[in-house]
DSSP file (Angstrom, degrees, kcal/mol; ACC not computed):
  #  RESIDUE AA STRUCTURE BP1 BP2  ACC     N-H-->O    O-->H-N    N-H-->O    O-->H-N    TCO  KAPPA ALPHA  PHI   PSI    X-CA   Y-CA   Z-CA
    1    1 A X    >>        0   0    0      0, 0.0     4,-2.0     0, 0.0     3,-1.3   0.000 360.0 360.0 360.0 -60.7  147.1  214.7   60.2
    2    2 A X  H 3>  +     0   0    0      1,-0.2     4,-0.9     2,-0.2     0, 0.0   0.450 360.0  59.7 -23.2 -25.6  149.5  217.4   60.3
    3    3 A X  H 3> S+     0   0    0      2,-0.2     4,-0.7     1,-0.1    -1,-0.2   0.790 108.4  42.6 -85.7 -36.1  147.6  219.4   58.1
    4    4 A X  H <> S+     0   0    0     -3,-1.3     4,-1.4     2,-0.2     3,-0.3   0.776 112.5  58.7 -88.0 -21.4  144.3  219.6   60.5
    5    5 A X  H  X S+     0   0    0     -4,-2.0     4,-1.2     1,-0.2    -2,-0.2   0.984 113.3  35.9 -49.5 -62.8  146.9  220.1   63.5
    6    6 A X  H  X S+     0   0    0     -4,-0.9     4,-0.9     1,-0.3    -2,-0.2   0.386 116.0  56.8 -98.4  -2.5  148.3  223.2   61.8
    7    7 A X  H  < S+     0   0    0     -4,-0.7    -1,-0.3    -3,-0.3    -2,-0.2   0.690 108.3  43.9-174.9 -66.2  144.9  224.1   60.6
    8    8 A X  H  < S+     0   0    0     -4,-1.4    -2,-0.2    -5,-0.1    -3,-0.1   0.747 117.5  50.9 -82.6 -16.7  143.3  224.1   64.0
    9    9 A X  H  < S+     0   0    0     -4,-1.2    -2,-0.2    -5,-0.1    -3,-0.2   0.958  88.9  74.8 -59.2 -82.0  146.6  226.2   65.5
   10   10 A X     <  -     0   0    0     -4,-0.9     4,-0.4     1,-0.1    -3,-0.0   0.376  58.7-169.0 -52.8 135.3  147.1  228.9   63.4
   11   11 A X  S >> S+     0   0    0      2,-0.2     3,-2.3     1,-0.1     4,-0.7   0.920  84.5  72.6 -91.7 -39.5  144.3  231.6   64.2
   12   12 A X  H 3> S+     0   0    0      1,-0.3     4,-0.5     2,-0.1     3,-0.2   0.946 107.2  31.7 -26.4 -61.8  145.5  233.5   61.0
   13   13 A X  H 34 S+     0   0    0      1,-0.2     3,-0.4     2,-0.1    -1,-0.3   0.624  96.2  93.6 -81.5  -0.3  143.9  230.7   58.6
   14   14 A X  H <4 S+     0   0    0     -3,-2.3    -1,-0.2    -4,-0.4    -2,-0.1   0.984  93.4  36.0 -58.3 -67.7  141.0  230.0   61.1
   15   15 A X  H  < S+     0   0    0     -4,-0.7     2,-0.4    -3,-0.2    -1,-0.2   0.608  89.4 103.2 -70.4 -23.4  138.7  232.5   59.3
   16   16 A X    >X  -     0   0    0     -4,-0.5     4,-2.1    -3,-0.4     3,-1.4  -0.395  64.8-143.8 -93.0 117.6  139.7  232.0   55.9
   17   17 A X  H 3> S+     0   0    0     -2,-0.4     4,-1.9     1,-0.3    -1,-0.2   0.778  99.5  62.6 -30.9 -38.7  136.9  229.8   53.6
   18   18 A X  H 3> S+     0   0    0      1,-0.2     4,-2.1     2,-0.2    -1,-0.3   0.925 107.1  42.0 -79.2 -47.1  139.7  228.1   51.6
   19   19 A X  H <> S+     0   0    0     -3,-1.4     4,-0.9    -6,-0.3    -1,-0.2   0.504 104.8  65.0-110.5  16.0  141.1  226.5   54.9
   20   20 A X  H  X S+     0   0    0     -4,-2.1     4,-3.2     3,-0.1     5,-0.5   0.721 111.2  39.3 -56.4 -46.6  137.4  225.6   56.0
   21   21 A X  H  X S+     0   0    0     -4,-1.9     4,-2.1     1,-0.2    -2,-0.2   0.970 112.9  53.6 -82.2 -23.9  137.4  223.2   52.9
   22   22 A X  H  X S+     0   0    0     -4,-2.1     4,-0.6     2,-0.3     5,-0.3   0.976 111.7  44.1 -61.8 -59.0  140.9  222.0   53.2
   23   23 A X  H >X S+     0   0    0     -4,-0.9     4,-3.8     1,-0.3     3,-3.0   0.997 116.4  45.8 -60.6 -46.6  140.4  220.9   57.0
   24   24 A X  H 3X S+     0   0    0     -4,-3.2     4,-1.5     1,-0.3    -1,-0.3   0.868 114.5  48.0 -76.2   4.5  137.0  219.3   56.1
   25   25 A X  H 3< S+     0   0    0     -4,-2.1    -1,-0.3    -5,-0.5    -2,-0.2   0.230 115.3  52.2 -73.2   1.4  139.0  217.6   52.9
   26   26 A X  H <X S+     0   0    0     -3,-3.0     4,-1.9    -4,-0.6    -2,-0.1   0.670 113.0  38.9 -82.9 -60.0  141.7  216.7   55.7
   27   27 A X  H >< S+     0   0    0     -4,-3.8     3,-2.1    -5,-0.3     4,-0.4   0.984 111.7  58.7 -61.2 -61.3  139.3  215.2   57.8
   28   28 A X  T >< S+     0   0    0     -4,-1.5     3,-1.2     1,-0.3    42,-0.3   0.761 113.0  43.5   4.9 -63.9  137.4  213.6   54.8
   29   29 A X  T 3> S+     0   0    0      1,-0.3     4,-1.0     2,-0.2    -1,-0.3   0.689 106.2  57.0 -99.7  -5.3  140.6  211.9   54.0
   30   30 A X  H <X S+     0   0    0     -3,-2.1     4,-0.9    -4,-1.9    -1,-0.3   0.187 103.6  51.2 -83.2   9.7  141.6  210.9   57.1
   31   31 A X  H <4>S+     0   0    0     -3,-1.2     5,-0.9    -4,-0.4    -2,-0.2   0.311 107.8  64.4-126.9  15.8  138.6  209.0   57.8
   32   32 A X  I  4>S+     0   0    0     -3,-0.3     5,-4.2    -5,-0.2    -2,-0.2   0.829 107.3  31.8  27.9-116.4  139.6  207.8   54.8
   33   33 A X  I  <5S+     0   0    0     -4,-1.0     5,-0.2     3,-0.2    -2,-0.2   0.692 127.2  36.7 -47.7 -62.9  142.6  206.5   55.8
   34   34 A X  I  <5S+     0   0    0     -4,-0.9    -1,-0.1     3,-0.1    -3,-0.1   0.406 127.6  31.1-106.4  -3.9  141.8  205.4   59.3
   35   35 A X  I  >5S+     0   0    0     27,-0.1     4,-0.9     3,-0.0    -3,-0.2   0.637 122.1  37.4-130.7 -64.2  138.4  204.3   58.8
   36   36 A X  I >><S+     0   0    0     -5,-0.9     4,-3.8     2,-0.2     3,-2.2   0.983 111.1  46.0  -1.1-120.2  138.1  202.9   55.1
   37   37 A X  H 3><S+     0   0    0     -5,-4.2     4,-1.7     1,-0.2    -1,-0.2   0.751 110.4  50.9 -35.5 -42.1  140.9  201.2   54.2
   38   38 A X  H 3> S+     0   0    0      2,-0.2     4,-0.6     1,-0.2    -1,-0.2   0.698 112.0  48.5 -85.9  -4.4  141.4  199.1   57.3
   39   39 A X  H <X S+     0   0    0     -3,-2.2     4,-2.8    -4,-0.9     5,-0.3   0.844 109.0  53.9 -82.7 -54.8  138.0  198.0   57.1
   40   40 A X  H  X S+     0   0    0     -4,-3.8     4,-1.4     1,-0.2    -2,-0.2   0.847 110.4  47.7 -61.2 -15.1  138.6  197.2   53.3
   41   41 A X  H  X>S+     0   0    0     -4,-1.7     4,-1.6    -5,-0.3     5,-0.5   0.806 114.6  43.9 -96.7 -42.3  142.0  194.9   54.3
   42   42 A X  H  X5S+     0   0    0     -4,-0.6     4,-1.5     2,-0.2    -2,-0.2   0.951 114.1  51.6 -57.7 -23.3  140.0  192.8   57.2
   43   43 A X  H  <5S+     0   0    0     -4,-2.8     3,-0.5     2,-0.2    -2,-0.2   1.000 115.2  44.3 -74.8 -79.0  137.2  192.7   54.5
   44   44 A X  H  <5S+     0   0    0     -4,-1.4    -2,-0.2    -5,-0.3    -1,-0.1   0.809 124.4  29.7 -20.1 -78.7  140.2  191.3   52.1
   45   45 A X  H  <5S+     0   0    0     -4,-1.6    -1,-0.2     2,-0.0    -2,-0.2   0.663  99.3  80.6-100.4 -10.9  141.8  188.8   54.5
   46   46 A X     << -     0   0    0     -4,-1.5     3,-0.0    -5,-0.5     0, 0.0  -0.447  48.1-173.4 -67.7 154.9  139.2  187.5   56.7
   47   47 A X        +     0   0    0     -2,-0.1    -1,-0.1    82,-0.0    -2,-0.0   0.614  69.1  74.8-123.2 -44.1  136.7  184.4   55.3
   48   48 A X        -     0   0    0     82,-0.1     2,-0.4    80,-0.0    82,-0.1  -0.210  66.1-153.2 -59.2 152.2  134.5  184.6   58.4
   49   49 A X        +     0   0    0     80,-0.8    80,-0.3    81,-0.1    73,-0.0  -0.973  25.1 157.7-133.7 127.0  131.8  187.1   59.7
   50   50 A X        +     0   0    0     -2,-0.4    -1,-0.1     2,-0.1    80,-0.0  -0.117  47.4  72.1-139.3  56.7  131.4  187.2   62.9
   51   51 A X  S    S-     0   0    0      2,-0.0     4,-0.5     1,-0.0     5,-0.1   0.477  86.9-124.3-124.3   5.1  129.8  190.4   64.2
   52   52 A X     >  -     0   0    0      3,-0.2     4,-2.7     1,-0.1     3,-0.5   0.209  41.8 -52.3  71.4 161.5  126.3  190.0   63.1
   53   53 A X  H  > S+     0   0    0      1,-0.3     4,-1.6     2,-0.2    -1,-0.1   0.740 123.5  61.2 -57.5 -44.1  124.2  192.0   61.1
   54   54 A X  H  > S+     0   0    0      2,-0.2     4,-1.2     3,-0.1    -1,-0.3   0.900 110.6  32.5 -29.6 -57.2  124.5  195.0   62.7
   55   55 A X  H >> S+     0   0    0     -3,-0.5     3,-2.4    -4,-0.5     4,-0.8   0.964 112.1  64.0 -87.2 -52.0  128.2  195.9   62.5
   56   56 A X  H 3X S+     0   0    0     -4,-2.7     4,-1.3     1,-0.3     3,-0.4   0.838 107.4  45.4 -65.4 -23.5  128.2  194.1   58.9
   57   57 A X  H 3X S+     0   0    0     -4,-1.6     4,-0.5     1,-0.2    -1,-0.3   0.621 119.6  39.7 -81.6 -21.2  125.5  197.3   57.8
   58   58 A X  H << S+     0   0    0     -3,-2.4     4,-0.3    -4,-1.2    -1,-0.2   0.293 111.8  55.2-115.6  25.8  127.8  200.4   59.6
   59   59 A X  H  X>S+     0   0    0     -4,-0.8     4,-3.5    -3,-0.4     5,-0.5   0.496 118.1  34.4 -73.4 -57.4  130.9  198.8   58.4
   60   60 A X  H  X5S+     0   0    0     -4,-1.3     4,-0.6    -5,-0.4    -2,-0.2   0.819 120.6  50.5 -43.0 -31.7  129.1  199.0   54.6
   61   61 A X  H  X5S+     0   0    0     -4,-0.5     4,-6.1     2,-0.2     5,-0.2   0.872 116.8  37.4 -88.1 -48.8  127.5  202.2   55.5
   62   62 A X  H  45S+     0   0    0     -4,-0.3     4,-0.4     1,-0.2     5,-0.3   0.880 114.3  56.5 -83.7  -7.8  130.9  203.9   56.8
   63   63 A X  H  X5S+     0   0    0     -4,-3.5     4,-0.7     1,-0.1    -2,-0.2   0.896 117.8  36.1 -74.0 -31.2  133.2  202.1   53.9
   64   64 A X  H  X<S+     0   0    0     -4,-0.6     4,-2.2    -5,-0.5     5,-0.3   0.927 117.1  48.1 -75.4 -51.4  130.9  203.8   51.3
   65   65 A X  H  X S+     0   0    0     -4,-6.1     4,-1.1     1,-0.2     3,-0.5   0.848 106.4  58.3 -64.9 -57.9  130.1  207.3   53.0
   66   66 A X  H  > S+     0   0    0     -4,-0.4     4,-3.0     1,-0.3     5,-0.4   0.695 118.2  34.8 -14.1 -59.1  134.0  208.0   53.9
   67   67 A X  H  X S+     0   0    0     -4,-0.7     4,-4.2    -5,-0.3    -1,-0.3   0.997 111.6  53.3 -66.6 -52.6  134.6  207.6   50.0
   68   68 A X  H  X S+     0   0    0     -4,-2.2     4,-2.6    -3,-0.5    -2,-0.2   0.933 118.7  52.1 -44.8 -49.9  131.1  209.3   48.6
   69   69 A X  H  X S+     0   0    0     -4,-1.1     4,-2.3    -5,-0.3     5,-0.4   0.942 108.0  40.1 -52.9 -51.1  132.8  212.4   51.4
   70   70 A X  H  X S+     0   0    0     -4,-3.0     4,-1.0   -42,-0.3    -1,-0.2   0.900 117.6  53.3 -55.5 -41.2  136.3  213.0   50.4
   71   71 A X  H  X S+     0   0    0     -4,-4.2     4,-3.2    -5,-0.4     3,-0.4   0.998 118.5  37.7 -64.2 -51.4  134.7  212.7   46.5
   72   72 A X  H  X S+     0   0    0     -4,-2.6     4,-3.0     1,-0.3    -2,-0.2   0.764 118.4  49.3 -63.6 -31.2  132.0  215.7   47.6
   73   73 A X  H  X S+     0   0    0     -4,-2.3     4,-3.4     2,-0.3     5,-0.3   0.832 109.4  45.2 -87.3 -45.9  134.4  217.5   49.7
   74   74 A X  H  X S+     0   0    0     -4,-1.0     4,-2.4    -5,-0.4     3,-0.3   0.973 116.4  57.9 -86.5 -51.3  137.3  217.7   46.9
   75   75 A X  H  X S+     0   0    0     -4,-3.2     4,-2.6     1,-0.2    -2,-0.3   0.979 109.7  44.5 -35.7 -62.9  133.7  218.8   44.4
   76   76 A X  H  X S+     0   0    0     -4,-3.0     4,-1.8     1,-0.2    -1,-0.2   0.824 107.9  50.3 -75.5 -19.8  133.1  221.4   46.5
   77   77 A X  H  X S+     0   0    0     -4,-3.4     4,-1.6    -3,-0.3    -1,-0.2   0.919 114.1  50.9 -77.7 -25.5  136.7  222.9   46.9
   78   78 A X  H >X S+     0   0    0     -4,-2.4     4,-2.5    -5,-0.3     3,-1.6   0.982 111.8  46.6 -48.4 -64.5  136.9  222.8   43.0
   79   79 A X  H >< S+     0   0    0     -4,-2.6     3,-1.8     1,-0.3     4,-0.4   0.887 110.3  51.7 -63.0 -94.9  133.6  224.7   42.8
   80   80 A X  H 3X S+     0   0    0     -4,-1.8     4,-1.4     1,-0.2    -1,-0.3   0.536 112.7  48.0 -27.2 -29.1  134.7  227.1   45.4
   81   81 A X  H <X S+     0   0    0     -4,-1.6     4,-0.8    -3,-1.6    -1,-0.2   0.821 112.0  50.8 -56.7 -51.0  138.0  227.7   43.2
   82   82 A X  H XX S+     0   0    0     -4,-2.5     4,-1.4    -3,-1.8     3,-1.3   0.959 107.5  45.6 -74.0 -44.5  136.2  228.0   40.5
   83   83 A X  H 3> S+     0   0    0     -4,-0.4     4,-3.8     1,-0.3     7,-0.2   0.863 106.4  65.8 -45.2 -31.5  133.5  230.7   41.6
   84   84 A X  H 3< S+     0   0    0     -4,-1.4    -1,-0.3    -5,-0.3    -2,-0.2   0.793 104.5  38.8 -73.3 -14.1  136.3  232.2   42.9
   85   85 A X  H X< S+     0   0    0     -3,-1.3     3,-0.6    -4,-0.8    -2,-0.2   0.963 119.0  50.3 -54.0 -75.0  137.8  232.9   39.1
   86   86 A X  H 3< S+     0   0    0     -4,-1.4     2,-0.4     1,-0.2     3,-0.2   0.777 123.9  21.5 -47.8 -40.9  134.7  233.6   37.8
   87   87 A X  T ><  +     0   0    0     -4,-3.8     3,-2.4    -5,-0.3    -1,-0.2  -0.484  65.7 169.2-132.3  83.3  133.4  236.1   40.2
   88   88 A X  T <  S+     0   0    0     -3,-0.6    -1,-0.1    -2,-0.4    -2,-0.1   0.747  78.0  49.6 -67.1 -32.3  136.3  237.6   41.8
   89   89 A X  T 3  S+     0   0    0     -3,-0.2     2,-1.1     1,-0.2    -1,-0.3   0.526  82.8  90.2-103.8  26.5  134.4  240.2   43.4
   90   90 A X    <>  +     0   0    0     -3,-2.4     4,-0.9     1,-0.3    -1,-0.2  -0.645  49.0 138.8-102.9  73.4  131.2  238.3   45.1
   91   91 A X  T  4  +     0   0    0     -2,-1.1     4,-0.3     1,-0.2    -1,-0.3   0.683  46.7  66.5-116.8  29.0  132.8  237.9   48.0
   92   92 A X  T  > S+     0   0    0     -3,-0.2     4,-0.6     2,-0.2    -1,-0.2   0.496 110.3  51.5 -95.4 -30.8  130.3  238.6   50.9
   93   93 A X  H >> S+     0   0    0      1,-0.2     4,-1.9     2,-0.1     3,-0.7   0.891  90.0  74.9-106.8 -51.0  128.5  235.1   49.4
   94   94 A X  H 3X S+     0   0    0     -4,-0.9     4,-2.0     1,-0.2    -1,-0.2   0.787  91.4  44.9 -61.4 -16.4  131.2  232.9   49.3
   95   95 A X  H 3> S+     0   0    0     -4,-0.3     4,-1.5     2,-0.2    -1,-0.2   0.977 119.0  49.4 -61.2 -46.0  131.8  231.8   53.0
   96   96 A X  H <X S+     0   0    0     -3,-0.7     4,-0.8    -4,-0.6     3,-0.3   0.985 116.4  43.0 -71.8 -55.0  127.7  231.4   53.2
   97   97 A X  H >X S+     0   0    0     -4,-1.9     4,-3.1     1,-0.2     3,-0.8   0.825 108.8  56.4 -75.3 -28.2  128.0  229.3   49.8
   98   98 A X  H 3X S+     0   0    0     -4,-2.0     4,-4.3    -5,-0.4    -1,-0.2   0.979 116.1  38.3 -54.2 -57.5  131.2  227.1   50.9
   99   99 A X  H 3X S+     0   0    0     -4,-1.5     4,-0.8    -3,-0.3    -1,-0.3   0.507 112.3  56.6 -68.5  -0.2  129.3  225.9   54.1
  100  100 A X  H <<>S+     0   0    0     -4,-0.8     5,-0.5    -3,-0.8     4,-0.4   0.634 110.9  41.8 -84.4 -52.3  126.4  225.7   52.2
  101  101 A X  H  X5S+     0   0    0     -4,-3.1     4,-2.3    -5,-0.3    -2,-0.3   0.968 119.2  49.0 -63.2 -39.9  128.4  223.3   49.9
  102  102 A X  H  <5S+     0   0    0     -4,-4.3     4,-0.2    -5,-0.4    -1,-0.2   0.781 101.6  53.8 -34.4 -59.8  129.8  221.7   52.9
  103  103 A X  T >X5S+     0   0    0     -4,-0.8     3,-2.7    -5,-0.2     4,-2.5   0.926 112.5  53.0 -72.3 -62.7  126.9  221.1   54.8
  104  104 A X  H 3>5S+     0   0    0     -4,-0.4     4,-2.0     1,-0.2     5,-0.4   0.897 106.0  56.5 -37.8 -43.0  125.5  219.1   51.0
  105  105 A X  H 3<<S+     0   0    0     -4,-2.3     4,-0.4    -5,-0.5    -1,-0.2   0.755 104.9  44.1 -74.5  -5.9  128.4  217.2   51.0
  106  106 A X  H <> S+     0   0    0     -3,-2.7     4,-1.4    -4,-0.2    -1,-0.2   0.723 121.0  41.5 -83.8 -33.0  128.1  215.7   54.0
  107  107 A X  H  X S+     0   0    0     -4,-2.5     4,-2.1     1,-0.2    -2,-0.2   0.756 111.3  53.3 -90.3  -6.0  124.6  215.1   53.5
  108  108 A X  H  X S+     0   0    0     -4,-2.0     4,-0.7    -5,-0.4     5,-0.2   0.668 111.4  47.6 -87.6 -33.9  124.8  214.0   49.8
  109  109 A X  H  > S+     0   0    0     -4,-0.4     4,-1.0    -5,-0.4   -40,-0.2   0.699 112.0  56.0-101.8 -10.6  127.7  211.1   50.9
  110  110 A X  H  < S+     0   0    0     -4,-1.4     4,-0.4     1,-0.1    -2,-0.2   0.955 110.6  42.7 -70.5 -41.7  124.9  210.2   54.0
  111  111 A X  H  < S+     0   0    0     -4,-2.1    -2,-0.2    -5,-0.2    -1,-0.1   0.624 114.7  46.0 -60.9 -18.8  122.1  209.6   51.4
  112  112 A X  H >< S+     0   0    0     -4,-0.7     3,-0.8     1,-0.1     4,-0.2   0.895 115.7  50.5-103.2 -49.1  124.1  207.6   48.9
  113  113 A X  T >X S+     0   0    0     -4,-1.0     3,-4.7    -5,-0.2     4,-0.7   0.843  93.4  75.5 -11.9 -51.9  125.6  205.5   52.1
  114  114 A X  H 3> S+     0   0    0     -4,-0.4     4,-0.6     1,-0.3    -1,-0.2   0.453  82.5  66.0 -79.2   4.4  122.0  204.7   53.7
  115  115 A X  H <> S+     0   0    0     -3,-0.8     4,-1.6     2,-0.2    -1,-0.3   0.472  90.0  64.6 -96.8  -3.2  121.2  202.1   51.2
  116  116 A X  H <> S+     0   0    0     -3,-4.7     4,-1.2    -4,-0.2    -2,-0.2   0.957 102.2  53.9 -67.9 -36.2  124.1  200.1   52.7
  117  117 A X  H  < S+     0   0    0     -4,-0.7    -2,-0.2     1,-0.2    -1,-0.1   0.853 111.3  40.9 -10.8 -78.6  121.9  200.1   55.7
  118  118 A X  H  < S+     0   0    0     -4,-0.6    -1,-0.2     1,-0.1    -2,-0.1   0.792 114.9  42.9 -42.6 -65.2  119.1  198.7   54.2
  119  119 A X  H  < S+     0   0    0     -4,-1.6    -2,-0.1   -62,-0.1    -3,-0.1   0.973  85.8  79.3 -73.9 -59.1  120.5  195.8   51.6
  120  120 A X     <  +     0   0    0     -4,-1.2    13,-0.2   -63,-0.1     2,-0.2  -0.134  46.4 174.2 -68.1-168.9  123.4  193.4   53.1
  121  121 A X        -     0   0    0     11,-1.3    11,-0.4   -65,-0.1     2,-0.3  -0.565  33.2-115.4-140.8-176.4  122.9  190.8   55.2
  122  122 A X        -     0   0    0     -2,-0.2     2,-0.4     9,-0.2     9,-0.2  -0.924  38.2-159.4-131.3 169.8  125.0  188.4   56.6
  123  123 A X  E     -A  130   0A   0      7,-1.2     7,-1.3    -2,-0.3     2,-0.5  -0.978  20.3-125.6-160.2 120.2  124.2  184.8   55.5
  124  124 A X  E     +A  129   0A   0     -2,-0.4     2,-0.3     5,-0.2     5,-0.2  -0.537  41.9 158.7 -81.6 110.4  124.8  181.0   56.5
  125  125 A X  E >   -A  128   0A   0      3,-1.6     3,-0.5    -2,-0.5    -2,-0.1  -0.891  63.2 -15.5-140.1 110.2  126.2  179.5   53.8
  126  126 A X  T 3  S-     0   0    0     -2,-0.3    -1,-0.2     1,-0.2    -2,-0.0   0.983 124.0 -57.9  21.8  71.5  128.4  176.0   54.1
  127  127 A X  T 3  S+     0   0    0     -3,-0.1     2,-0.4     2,-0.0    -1,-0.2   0.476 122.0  83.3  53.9  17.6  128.7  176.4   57.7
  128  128 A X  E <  S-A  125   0A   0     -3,-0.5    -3,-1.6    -5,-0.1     2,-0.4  -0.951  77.0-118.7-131.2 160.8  130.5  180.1   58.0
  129  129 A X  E     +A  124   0A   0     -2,-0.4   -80,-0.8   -80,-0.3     2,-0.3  -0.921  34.9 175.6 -79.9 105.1  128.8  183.2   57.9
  130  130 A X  E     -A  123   0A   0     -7,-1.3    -7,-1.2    -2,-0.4     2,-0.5  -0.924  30.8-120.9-113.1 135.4  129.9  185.6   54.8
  131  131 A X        -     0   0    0     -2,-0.3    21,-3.0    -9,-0.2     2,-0.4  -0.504  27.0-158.4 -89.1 155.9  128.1  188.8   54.3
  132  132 A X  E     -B  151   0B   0     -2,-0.5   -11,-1.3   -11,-0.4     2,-0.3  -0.777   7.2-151.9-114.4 139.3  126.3  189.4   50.9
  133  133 A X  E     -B  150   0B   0     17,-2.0    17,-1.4    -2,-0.4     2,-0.3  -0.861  16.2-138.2-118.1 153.0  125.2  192.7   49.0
  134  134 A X  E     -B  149   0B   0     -2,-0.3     2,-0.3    15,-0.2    15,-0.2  -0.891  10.5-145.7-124.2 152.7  122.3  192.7   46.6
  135  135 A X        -     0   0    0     13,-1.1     2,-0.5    -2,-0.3    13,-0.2  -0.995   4.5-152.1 -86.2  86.8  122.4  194.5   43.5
  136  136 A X        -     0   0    0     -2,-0.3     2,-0.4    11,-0.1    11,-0.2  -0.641  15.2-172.8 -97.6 139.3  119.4  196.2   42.1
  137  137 A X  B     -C  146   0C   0      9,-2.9     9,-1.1    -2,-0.5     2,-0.6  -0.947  12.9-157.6-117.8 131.3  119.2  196.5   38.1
  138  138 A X        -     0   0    0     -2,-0.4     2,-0.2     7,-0.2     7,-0.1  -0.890  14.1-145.7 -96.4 136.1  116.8  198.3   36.6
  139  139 A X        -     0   0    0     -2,-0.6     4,-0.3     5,-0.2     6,-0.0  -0.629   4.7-145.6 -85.6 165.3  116.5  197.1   33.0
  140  140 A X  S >  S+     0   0    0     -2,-0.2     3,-0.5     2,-0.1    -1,-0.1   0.837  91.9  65.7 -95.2 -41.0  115.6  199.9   30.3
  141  141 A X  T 3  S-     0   0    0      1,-0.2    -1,-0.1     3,-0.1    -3,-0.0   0.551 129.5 -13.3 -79.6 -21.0  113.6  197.4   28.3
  142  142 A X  T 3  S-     0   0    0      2,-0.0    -1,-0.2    -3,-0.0    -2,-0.1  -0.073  88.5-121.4-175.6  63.9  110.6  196.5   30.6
  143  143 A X    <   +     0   0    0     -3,-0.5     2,-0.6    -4,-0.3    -3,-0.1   0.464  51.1 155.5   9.4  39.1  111.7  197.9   34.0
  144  144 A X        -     0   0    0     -6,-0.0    -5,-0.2     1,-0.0    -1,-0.1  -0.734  43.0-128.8-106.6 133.1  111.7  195.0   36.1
  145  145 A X        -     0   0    0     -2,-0.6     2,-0.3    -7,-0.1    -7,-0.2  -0.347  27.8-171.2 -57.7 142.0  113.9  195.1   39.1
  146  146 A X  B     -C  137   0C   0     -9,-1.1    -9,-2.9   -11,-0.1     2,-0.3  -0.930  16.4-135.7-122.2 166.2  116.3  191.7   39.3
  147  147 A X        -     0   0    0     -2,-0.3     2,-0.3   -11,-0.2   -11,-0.1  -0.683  17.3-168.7-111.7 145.1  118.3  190.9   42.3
  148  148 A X        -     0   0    0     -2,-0.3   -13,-1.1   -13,-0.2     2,-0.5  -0.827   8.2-152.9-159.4 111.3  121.5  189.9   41.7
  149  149 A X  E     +B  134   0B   0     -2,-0.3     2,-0.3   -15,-0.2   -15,-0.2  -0.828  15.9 173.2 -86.3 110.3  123.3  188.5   44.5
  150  150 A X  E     -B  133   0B   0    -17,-1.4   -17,-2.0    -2,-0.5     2,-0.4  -0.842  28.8-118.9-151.7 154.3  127.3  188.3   45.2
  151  151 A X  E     -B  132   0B   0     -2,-0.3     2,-0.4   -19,-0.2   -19,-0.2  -0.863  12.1-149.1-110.2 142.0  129.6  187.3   48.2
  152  152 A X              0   0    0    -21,-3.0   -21,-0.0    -2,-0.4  -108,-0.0  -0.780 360.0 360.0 -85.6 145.1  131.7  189.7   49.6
  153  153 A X              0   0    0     -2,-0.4   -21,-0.1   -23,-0.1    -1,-0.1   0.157 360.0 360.0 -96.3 360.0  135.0  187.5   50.9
């Protein structure tokens, strides 16, 4: 938190690429943090579902993108680190390529997210409601999708 506080003060670092990818790898990890994780311990200690199918699909959808972001986010400040070794002196491109890399990872952890959308459920099963994820597996050997079914607790 502190870090996107001092981030958003200082006018010095405003402009500078390196502490574009830091804040959004701040934010990233603070939603994280605040959005994530406390969803994964009610998911832990709760037996019951009772918020219906709706909220059980954007609690799945934001407990996956949060992580699929922070991973893309922490990819792209590496790759910016690294172009900047390799080509020390291209640097008119690199602000357009960070936010170019930026903008993908946000849209790269929205697509790999949106099939939580799509799959659970929740599902009456000896008289509470637990939500369920389907699995698809493709086998290699005569492609046929199987379903493979598991309770979240």
């Amino acid at each position: 938190m502190s870090v996107v506080i001092t981030l958003f003060r200082s006018r010095r670092h405003r402009r500078s690429r390196v502490s574009l990818m830091i804040c959004h790898l701040a934010v990233a990890d603070l939603m994280v943090a605040f959005i994530m994780i406390p969803l994964e311990v009610g998911w832990r200690i709760t037996v019951q579902w009772h918020a219906g199918n709706v909220a059980c699909k954007v609690f799945l959808f934001m407990r996956a993108f949060c992580l699929y972001l922070s991973s893309n986010v922490l990819v792209c400040v590496s790759l910016d680190r690294c172009f900047a070794v390799i080509y020390p002196l291209r640097v008119s491109d690199a602000r357009k390529r960070g936010k170019i890399m930026l903008g993908g990872a946000w849209f790269i952890a929205f697509v790999n997210a949106m099939p939580q959308v799509s799959v659970p459920m929740v599902d009456l099963i000896s008289s509470y409601p637990r939500m369920q994820f389907l699995f698809l597996v493709r086998t290699t050997t005569n492609n046929k999708m199987f379903r493979i079914i598991g309770d979240i607790l």
